[in-house]
N, C-alpha and C positions, 0 to 999 in steps of 0.2 A: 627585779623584786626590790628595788628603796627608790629613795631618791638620787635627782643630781646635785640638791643643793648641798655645797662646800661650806658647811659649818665647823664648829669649832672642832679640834681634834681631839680623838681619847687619851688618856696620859697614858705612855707606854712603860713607863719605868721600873712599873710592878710587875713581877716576872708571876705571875699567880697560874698556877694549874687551875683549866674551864674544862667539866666530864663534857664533854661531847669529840665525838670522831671516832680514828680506830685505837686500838693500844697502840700501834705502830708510829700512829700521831702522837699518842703520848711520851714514847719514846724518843723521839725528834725533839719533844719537847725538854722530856729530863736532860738528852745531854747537851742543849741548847744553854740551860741551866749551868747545869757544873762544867762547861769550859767560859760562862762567862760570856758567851756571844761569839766568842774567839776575838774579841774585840772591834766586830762588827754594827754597823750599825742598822739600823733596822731596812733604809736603802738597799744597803749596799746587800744583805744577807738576802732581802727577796733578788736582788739582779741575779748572785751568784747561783741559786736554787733554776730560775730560769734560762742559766747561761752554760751549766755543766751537763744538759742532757745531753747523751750522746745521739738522739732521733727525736729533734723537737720539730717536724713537716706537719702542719696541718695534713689532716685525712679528707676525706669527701667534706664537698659544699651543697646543700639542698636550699632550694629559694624555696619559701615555707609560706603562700597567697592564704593572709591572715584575714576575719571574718568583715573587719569593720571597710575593706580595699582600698587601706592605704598601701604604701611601698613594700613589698613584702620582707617578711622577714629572711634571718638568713642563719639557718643553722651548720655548724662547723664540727665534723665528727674530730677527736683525738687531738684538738685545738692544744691542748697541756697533756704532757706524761704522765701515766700515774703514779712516775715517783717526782712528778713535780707537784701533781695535787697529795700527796702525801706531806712532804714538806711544807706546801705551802701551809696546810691546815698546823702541822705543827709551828710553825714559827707563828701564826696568827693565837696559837692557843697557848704559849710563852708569856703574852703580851695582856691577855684577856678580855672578855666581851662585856658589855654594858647593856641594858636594855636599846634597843631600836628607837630612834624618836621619828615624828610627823612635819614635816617643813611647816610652817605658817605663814600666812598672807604677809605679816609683818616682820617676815627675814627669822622669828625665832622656832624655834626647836620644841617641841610639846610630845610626852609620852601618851600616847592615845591609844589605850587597850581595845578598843571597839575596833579598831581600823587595822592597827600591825601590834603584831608580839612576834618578835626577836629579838636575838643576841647582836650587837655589831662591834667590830673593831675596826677602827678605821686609821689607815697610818699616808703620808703622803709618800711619793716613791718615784720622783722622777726618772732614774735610772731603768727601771724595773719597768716600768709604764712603756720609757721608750722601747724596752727589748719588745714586748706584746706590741705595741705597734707596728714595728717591722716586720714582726711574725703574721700580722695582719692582713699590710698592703698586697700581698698579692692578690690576698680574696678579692680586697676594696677594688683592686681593677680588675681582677675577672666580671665581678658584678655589677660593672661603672657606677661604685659607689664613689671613685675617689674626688671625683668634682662634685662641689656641692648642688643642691637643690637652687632652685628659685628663691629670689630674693638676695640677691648680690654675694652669696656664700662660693668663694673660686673654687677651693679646695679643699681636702680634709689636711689636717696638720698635728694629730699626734690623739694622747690619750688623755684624760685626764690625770693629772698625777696624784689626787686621791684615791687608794683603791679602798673600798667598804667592805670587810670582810663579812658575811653574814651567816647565823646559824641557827638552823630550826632546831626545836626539841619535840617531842611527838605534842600535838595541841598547838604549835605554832603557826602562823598564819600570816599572809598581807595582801586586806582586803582589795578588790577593783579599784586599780587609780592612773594617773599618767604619771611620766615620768617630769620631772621639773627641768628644764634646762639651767644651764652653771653658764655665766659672761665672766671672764678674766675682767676684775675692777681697773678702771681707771689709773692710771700710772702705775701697773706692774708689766714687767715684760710679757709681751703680747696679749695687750687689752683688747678688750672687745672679741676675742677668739670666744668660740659659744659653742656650746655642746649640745646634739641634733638627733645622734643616736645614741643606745644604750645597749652596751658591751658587758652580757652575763657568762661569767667563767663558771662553769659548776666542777665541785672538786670532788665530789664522791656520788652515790648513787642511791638514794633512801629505797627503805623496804617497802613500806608502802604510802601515796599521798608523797604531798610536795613537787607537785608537775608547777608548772606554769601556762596558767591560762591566757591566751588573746580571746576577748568580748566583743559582741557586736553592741555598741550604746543601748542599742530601743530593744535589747532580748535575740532572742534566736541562737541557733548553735553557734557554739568560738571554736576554738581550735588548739589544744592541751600538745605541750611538748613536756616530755617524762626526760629529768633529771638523767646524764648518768656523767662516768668518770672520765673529764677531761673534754667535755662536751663546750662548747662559746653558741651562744645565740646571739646574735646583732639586731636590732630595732628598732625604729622613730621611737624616737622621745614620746610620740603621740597617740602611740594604739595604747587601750585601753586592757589592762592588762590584770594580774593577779596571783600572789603566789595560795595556789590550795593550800587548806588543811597537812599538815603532816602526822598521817596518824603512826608509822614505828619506824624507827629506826633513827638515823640523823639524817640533815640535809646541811651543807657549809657551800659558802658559795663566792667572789668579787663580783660585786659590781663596778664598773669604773664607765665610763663616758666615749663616744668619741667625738674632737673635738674640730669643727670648721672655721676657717679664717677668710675675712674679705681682703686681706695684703695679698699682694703679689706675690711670686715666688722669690723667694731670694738667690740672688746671684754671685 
């Protein structure tokens, strides 16, 4: 549910209370608050939330043969704890959410009511990125995702390290789209590294509404995965997709990337 284009990032500095989640999140929140961060920074506080569970094993993997017969998808039960989606939701609600924008043909950023209404925060997280990486790779090779696709892509090589925090409110919405692909630019460490699939963390479980839909392009039945806590869905970039309507409750959710490289392996 957004995109992959890596735009500019939200300012974090504002520690502002956002109503949405449970009180328990907001809790997380206040004392997030009054110690100060503990002097943490926003890195290093998602690594340590994802590195203290005491039973972070993915559960069950389901290959999910989506409407449009691309690659299928791949759902991950128990992917995050739900005292890590508990956390995460409060440390992103510390931080606070902005409206959702729309990627545009010409690199910018446009609020498009018609198309998405949400919440996003979005912070970069390389540490934190790499932990769900690793938590990842076993799926990637049970599922011989780890070598890339056709088209010179070897391998897969990490996550993106923006993660999108995002959060519906009832009425929130993001209409049928594809995902955009994100290339590492030109002279930063590992350019040209490109992002192929799309890595949905959901962190809590809405009351009713807020699935994610897969579409067939020309019509016909798609195929609804329903929201819960702690749930990852993996996906081409390329099926055509949708977050429903969310009619009660909240939904909050990451998006992040995963990402393929045409380098060799390093030795």
């Amino acid at each position: 549910d957004g995109q992959s284009f890596a735009g500019p990032k939200s300012s974090t500095g504002q520690e502002s209370m956002v109503a949405a989640g449970t009180g328990r999140a907001e809790q997380q929140c206040h004392r997030a608050i009054v110690t100060h961060d503990d002097g943490l920074d926003v890195d290093q506080r998602l690594t340590s939330i994802l590195t203290e569970s005491p039973d972070s094993t993915p559960g069950k993997t389901q290959r999910l043969q989506t409407p449009d017969g691309l690659r299928p998808a791949i759902m991950i039960k128990d992917f995050l704890t739900h005292s890590e989606c508990e956390r995460l939701i409060g440390c992103s609600m510390c931080h606070g959410y902005t409206p959702a924008t729309v990627g545009q043909s010409d690199g910018s950023q446009q609020i498009q009511r018609e198309r998405r209404r949400t919440s996003r925060w979005m912070c970069d997280s390389p540490h934190a990125s790499q932990v769900l990486y690793e938590r990842l790779k076993p799926v990637l090779q049970h599922q011989d995702l780890e070598n890339g696709p056709r088209g010179g892509w070897r391998r897969s090589c990490g996550l993106n390290a923006r993660l999108r925090f995002l959060k519906y409110a009832p009425g929130d919405y993001f209409r049928q789209h594809q995902d955009e692909r994100y290339e590492v630019p030109v002279g930063q460490p590992k350019e040209g590294d490109t992002s192929l699939m799309t890595l949905m963390l959901y962190l809590n479980e809405p009351t009713e509404g807020g699935e994610t839909n897969f579409l067939c392009a020309g019509g016909g039945q798609g195929m609804s995965v329903k929201p819960t806590t702690g749930l990852a869905l993996l996906f081409d970039h390329d099926h055509l997709h949708e977050g429903v309507t969310l009619v009660s409750g909240s939904k909050v959710c990451i998006r992040t990337d995963l990402m393929y490289t045409r380098r060799p392996p390093e030795r």
